[in-house]
C-alpha positions in Angstrom: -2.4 -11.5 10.8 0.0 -14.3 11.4 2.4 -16.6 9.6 -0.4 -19.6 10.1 -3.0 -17.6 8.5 -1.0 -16.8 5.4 -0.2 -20.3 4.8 -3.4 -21.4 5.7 -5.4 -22.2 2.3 -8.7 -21.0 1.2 -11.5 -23.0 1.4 -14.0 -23.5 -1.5 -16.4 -22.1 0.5 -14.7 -18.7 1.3 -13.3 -18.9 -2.2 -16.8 -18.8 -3.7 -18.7 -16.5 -1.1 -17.4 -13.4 -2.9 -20.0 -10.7 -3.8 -20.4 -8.5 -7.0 -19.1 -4.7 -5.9 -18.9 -1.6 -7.8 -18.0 1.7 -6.2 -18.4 4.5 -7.9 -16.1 8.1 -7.4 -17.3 9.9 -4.4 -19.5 6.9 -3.0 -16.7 6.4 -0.3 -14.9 9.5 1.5 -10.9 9.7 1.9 -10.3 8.7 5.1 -7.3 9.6 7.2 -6.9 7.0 10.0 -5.1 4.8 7.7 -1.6 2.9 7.9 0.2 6.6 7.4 -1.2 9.6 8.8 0.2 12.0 5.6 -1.7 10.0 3.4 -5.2 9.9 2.7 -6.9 6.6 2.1 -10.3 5.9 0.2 -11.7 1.8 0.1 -12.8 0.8 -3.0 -15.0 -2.3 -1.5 -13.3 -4.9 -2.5 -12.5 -6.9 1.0 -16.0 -6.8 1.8 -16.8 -7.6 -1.3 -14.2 -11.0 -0.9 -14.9 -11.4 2.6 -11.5 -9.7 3.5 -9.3 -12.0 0.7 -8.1 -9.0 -1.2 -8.1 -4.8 -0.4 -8.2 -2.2 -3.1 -7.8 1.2 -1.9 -6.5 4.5 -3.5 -3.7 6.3 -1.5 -2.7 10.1 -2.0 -0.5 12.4 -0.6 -1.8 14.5 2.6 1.3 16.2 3.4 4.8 16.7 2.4 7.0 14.0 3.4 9.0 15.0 6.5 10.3 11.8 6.9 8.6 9.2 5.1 7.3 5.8 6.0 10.3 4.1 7.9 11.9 1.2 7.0 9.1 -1.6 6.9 8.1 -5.0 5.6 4.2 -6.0 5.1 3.0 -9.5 6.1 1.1 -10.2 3.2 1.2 -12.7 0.2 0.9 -10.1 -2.8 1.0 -6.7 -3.0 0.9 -4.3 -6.2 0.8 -0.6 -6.1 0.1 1.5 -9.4 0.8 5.0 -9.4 -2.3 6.9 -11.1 -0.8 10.4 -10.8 2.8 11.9 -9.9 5.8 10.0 -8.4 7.1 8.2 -5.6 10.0 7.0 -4.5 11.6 4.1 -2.5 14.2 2.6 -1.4 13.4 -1.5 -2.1 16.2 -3.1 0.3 18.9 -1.1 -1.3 18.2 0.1 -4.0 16.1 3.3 -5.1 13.2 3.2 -7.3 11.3 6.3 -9.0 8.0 5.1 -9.3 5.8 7.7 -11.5 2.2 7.6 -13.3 1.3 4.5 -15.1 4.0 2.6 -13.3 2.8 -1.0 -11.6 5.2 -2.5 -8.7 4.9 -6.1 -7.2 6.0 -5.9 -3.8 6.9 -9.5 -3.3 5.5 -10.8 0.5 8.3 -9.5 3.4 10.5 -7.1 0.7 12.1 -4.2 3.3 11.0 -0.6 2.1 10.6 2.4 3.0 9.0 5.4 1.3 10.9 8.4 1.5 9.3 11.2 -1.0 6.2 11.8 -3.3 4.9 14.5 -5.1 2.0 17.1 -3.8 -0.2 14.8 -6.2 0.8 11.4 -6.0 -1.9 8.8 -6.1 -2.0 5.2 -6.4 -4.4 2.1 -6.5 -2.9 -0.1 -3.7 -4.2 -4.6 -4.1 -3.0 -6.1 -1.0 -4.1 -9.8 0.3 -4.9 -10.8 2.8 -7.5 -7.3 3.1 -5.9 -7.3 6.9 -2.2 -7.0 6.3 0.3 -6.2 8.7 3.2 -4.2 8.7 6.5 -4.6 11.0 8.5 -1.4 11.5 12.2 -2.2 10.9 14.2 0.2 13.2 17.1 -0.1 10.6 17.3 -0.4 7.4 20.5 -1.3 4.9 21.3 1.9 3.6 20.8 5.6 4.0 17.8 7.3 2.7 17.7 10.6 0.4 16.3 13.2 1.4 12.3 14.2 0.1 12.3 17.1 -2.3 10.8 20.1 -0.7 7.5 21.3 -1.8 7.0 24.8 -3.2 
């Protein structure tokens, strides 16, 4: 994933060769050889389903956070994440952000994060397009970043 192939438009043909897709619970496994290796991730169908337009997948905590994702921007042109159960929370650029059940976040395309702690249950439905996003590892970010609250 590039610059030129987010900018480059849709065309009516891959615009309308989209496909019906439901995916019930348990139909797909977690996986976890996803983006973060403390987090389990489970595809919900839809970038086959839009020929790789859009990705819907549910994300949940593996492991306690040691020391979180790393400062990081995604190369994408919308991103949302809603949290279904517990809490998260990151730093957006500088600021710190409690994200907790029933909560919906628009990442806007290239904002620097990084996510630094979660609960033992966190879960959230992540929409990203384009389905093949990329992510660019920022080896410094503008501010400090809090410490993750321990598990018990």
């Amino acid at each position: 994933m590039n610059v030129e192939t987010l900018t480059k438009p849709i065309t009516a043909a891959e615009a309308i060769a989209t496909a019906f897709s439901h995916i019930g619970e348990g139909e797909t496994p977690w996986r976890s050889d996803g983006l973060r290796d403390f987090f389990l991730y489970r595809d919900l169908g839809v970038a086959a389903a839009t020929n790789g337009q859009v990705i819907a997948q549910l994300v949940k905590a593996n492991s306690a956070p040691e020391e979180g994702t790393g400062w990081h921007k995604h190369v994408a042109t919308f991103h949302i994440v809603i949290m279904l159960k517990g809490w998260a929370r990151f730093m957006y650029e500088d600021k710190e952000t409690l994200v907790k059940a029933g909560d919906c976040v628009h990442q806007r395309p290239g904002i620097l994060h990084y996510l630094f702690d979660y609960s033992p249950d966190m879960e959230y439905l992540e929409v990203v397009s384009p389905a093949d996003f990329g992510t660019i590892d920022i080896a410094q970010g503008p501010c400090a970043i809090p410490k993750p609250t321990p598990w018990k």
